[in-house]
Biopython code that builds the backbone (N, CA, C, O; Angstrom):
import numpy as np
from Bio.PDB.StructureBuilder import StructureBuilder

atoms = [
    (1, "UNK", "N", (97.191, 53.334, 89.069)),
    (1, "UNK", "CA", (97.005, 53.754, 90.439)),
    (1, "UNK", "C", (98.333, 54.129, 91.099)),
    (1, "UNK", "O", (98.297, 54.412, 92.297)),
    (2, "UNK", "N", (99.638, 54.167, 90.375)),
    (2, "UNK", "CA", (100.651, 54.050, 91.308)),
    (2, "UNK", "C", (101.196, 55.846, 91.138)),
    (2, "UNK", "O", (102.115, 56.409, 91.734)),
    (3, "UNK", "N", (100.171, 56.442, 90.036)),
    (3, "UNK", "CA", (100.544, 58.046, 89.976)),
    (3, "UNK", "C", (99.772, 58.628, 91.278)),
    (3, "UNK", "O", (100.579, 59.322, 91.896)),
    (4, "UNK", "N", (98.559, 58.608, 91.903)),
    (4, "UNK", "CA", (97.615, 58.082, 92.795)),
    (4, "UNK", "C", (98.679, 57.960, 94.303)),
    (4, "UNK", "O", (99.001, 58.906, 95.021)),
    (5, "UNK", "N", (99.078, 56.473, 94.483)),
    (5, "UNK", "CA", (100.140, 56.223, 95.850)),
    (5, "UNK", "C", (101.139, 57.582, 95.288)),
    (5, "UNK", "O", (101.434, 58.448, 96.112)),
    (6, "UNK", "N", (101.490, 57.665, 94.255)),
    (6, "UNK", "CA", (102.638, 58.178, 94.844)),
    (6, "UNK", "C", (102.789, 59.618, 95.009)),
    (6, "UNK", "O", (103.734, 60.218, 95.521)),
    (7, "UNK", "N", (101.438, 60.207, 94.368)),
    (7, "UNK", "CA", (101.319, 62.026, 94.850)),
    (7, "UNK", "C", (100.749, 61.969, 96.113)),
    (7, "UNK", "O", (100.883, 62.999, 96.773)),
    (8, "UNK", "N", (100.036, 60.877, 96.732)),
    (8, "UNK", "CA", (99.761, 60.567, 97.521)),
    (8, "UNK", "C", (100.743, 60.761, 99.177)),
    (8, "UNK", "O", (100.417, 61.127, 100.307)),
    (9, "UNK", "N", (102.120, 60.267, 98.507)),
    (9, "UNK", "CA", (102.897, 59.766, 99.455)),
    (9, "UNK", "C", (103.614, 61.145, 99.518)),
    (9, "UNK", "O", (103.648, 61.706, 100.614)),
    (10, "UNK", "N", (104.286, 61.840, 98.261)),
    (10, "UNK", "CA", (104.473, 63.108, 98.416)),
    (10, "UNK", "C", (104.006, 64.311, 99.210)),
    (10, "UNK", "O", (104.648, 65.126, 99.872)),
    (11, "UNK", "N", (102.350, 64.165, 98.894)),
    (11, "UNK", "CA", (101.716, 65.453, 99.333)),
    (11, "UNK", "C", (101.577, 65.321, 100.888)),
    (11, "UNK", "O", (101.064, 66.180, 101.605)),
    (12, "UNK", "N", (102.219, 63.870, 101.406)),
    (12, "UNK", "CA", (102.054, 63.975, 103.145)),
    (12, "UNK", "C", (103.323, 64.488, 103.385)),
    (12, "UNK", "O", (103.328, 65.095, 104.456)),
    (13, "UNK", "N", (104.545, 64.493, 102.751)),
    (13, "UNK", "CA", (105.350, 64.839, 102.951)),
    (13, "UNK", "C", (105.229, 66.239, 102.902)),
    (13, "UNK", "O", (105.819, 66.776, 103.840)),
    (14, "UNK", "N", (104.589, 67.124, 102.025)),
    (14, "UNK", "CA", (104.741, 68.457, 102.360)),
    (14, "UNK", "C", (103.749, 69.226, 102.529)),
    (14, "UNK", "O", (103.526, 70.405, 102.253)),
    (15, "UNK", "N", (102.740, 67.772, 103.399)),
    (15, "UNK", "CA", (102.057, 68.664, 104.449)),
    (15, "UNK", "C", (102.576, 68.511, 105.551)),
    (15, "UNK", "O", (102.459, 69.475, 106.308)),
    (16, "UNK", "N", (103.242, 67.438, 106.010)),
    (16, "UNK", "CA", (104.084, 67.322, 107.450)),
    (16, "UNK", "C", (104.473, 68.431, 107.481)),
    (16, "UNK", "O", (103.806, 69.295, 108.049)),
    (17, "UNK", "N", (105.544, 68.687, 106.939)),
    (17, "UNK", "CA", (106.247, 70.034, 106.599)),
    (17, "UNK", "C", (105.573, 71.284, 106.859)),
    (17, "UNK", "O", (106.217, 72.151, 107.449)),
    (18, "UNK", "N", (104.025, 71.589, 106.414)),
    (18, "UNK", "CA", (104.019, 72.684, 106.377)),
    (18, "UNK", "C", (102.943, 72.854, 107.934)),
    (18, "UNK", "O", (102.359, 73.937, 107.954)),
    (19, "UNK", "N", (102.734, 72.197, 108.809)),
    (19, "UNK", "CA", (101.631, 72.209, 109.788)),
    (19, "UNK", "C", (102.616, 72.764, 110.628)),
    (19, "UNK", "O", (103.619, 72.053, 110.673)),
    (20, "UNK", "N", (102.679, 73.810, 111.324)),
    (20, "UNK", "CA", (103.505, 74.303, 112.719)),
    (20, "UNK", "C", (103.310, 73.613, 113.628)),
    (20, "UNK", "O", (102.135, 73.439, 113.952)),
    (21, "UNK", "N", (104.687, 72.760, 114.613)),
    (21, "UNK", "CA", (104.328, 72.523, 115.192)),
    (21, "UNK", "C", (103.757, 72.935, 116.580)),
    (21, "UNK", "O", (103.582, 72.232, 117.575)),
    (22, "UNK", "N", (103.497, 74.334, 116.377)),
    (22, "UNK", "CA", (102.680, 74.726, 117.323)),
    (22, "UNK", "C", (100.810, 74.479, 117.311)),
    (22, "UNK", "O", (99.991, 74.307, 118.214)),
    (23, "UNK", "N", (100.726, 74.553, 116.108)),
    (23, "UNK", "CA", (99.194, 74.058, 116.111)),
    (23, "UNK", "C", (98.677, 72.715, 116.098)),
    (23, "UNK", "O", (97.561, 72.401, 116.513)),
    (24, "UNK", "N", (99.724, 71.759, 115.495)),
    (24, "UNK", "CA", (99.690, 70.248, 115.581)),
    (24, "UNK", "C", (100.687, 69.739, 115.762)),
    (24, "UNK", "O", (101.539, 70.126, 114.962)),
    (25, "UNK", "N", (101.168, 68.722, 116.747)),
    (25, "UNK", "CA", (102.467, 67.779, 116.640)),
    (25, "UNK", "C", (102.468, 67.329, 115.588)),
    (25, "UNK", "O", (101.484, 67.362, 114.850)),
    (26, "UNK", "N", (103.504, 66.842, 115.307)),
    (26, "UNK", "CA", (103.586, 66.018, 113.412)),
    (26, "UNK", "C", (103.266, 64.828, 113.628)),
    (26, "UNK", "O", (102.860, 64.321, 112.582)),
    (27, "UNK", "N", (103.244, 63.816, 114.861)),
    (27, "UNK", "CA", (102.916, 62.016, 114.865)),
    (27, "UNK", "C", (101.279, 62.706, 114.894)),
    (27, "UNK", "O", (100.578, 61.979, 114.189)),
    (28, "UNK", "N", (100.616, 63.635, 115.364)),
    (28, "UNK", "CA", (98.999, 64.111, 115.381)),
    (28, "UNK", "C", (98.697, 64.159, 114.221)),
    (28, "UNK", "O", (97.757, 63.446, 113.871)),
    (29, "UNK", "N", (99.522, 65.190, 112.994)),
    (29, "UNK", "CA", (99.552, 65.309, 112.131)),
    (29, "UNK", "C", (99.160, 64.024, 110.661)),
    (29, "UNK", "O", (98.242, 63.805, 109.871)),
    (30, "UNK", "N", (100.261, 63.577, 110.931)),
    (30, "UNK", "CA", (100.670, 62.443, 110.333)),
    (30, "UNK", "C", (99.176, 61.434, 110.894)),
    (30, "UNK", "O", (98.540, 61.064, 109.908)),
    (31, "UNK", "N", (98.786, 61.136, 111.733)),
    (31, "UNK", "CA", (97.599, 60.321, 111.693)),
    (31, "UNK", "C", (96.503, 61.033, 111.747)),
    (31, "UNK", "O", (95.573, 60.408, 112.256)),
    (32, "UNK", "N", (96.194, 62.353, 111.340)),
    (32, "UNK", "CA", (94.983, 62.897, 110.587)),
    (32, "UNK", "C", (95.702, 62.762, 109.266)),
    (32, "UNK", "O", (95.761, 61.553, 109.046)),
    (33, "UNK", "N", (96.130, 63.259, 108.534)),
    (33, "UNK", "CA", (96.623, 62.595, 107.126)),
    (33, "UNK", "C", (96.623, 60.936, 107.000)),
    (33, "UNK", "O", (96.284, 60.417, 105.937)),
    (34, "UNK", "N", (96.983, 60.212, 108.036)),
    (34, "UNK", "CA", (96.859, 58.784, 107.314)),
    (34, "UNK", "C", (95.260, 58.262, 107.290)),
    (34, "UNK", "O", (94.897, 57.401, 106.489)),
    (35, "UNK", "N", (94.475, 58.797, 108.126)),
    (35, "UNK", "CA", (93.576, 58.678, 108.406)),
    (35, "UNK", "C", (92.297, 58.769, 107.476)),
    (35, "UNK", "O", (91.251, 58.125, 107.564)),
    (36, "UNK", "N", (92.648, 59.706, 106.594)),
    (36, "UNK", "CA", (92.178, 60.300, 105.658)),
    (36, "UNK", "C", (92.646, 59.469, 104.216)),
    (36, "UNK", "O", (91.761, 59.063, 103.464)),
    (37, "UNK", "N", (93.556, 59.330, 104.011)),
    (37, "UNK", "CA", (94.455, 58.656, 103.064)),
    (37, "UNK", "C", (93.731, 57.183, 103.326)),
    (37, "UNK", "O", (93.434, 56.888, 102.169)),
    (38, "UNK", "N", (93.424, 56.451, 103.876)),
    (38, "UNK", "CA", (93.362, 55.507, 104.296)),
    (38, "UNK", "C", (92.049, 54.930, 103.731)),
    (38, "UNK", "O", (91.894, 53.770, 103.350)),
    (39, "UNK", "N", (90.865, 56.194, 103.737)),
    (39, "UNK", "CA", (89.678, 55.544, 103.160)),
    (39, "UNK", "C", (89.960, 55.521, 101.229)),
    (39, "UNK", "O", (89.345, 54.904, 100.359)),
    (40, "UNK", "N", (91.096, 56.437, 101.135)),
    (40, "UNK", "CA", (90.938, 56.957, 99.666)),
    (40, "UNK", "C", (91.744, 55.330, 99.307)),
    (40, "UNK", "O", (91.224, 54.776, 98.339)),
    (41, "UNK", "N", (92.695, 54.687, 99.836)),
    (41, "UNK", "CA", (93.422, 53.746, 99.330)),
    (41, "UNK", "C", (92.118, 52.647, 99.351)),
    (41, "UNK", "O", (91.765, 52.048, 98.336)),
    (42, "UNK", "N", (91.555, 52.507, 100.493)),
    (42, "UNK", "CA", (90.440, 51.259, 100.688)),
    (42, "UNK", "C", (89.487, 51.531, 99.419)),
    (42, "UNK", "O", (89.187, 50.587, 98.689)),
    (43, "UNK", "N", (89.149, 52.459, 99.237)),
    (43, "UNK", "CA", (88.202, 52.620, 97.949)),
    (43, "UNK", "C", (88.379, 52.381, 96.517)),
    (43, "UNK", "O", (87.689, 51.933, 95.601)),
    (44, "UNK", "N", (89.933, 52.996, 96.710)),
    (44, "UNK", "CA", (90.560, 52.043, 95.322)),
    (44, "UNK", "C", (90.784, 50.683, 94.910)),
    (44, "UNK", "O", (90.757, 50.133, 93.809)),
    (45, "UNK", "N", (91.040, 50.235, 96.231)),
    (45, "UNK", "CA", (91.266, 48.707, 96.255)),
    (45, "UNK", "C", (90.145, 48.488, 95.847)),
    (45, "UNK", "O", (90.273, 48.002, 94.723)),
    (46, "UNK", "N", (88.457, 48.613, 96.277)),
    (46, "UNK", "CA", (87.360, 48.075, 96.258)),
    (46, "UNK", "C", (86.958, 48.220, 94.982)),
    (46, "UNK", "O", (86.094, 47.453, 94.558)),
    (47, "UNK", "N", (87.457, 49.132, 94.218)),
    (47, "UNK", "CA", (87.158, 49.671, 92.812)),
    (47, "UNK", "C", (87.849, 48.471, 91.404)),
    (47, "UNK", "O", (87.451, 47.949, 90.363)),
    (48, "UNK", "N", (88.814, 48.517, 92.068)),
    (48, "UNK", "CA", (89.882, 47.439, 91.152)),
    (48, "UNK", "C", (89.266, 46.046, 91.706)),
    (48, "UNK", "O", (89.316, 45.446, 90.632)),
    (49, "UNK", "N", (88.812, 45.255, 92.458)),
    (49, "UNK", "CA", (87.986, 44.335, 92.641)),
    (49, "UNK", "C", (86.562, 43.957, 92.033)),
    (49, "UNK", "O", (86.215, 42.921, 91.467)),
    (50, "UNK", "N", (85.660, 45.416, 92.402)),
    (50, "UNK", "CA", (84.460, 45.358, 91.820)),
    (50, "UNK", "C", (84.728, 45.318, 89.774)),
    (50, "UNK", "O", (84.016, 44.743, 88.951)),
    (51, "UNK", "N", (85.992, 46.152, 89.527)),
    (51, "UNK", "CA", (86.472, 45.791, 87.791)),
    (51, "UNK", "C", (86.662, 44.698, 87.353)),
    (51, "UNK", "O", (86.307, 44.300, 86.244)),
    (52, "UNK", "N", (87.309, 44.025, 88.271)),
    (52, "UNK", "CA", (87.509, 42.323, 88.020)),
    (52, "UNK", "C", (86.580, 41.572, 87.985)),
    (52, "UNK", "O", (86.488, 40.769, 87.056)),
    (53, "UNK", "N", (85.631, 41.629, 88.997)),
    (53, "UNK", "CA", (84.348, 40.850, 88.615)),
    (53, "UNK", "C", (83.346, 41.100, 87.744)),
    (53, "UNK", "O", (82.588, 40.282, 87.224)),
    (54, "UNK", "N", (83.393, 42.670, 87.565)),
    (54, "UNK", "CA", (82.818, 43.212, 86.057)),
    (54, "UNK", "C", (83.202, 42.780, 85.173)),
    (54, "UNK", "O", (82.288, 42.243, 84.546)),
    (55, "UNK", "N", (84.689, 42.638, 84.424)),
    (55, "UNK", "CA", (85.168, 41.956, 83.966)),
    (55, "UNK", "C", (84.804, 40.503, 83.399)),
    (55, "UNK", "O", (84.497, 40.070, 82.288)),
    (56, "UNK", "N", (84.986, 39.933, 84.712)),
    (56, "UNK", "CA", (84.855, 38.822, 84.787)),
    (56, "UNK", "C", (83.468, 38.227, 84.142)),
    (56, "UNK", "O", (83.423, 37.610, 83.078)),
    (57, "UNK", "N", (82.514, 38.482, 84.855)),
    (57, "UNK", "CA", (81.328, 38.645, 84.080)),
    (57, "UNK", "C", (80.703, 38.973, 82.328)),
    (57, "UNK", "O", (80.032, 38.271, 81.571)),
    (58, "UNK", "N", (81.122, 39.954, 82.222)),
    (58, "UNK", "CA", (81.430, 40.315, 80.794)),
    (58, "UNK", "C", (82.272, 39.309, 79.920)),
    (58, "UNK", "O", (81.783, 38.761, 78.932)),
    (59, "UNK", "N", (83.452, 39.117, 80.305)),
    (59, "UNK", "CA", (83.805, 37.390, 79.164)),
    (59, "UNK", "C", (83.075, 36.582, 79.267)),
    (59, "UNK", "O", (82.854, 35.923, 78.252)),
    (60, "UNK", "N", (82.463, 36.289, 80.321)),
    (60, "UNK", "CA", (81.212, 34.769, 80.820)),
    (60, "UNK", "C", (79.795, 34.891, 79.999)),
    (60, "UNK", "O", (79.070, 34.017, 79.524)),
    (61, "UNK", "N", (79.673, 36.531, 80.025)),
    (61, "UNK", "CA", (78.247, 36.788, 79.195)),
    (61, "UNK", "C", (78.319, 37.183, 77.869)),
    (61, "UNK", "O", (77.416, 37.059, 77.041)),
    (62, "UNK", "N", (79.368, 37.642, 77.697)),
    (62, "UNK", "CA", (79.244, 38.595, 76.242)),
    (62, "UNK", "C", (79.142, 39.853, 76.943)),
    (62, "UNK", "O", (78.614, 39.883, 78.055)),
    (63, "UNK", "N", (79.698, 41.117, 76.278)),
    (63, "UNK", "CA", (79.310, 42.367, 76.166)),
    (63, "UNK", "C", (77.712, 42.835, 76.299)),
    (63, "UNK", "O", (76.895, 42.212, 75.620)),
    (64, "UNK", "N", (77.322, 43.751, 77.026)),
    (64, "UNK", "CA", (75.487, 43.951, 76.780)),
    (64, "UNK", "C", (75.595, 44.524, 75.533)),
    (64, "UNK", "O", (76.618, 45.029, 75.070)),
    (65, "UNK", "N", (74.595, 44.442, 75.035)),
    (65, "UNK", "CA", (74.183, 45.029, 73.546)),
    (65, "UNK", "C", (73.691, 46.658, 73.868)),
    (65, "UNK", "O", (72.888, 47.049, 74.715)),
    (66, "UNK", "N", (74.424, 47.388, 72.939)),
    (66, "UNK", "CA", (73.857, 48.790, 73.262)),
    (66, "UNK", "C", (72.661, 48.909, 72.019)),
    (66, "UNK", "O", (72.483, 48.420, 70.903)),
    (67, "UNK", "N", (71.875, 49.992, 73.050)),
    (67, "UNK", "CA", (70.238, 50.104, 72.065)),
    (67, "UNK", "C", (70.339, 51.669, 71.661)),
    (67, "UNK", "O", (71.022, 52.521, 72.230)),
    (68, "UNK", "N", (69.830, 51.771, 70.986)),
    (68, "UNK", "CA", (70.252, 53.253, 70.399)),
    (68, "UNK", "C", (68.929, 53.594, 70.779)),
    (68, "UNK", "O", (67.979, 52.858, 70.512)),
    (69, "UNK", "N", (68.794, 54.838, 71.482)),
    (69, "UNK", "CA", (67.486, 55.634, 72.131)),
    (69, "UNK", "C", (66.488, 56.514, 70.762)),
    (69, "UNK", "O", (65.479, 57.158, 71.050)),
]
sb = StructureBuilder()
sb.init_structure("model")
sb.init_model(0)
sb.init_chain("A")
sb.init_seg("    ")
for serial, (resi, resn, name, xyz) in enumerate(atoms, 1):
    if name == "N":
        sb.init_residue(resn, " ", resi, " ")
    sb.init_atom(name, np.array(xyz, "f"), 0.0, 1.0, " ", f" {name:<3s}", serial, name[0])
structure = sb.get_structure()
């Protein structure tokens, strides 16, 4: 996840950059970009949590058995 944060952290940088500030201030800017960024980080987090207890589960049970169709 840290290739993720960190094109992440880049690509605000050169969108700051590229918004005029005639059509948006950059602190406006900058919190429609974090804003946005913000659900994508929360979702990852929730993803790497829900793995762990998948995980977790799976050593406690065994692997499911796959059935061949």
């Amino acid at each position: 996840m840290l290739p993720l944060a960190a094109g992440l952290l880049i690509f605000r940088g050169v969108y700051l950059n590229s918004v005029p500030a005639s059509v948006l201030p950059a602190d406006a800017a900058a919190a429609l970009f974090d804003t946005f960024v913000r659900f994508i980080k929360e979702g990852r987090k929730e993803g790497r949590k829900e793995g762990r207890k998948e995980g977790s589960r799976l050593r406690q049970t065994g692997w499911p058995a796959c059935s061949a169709a």
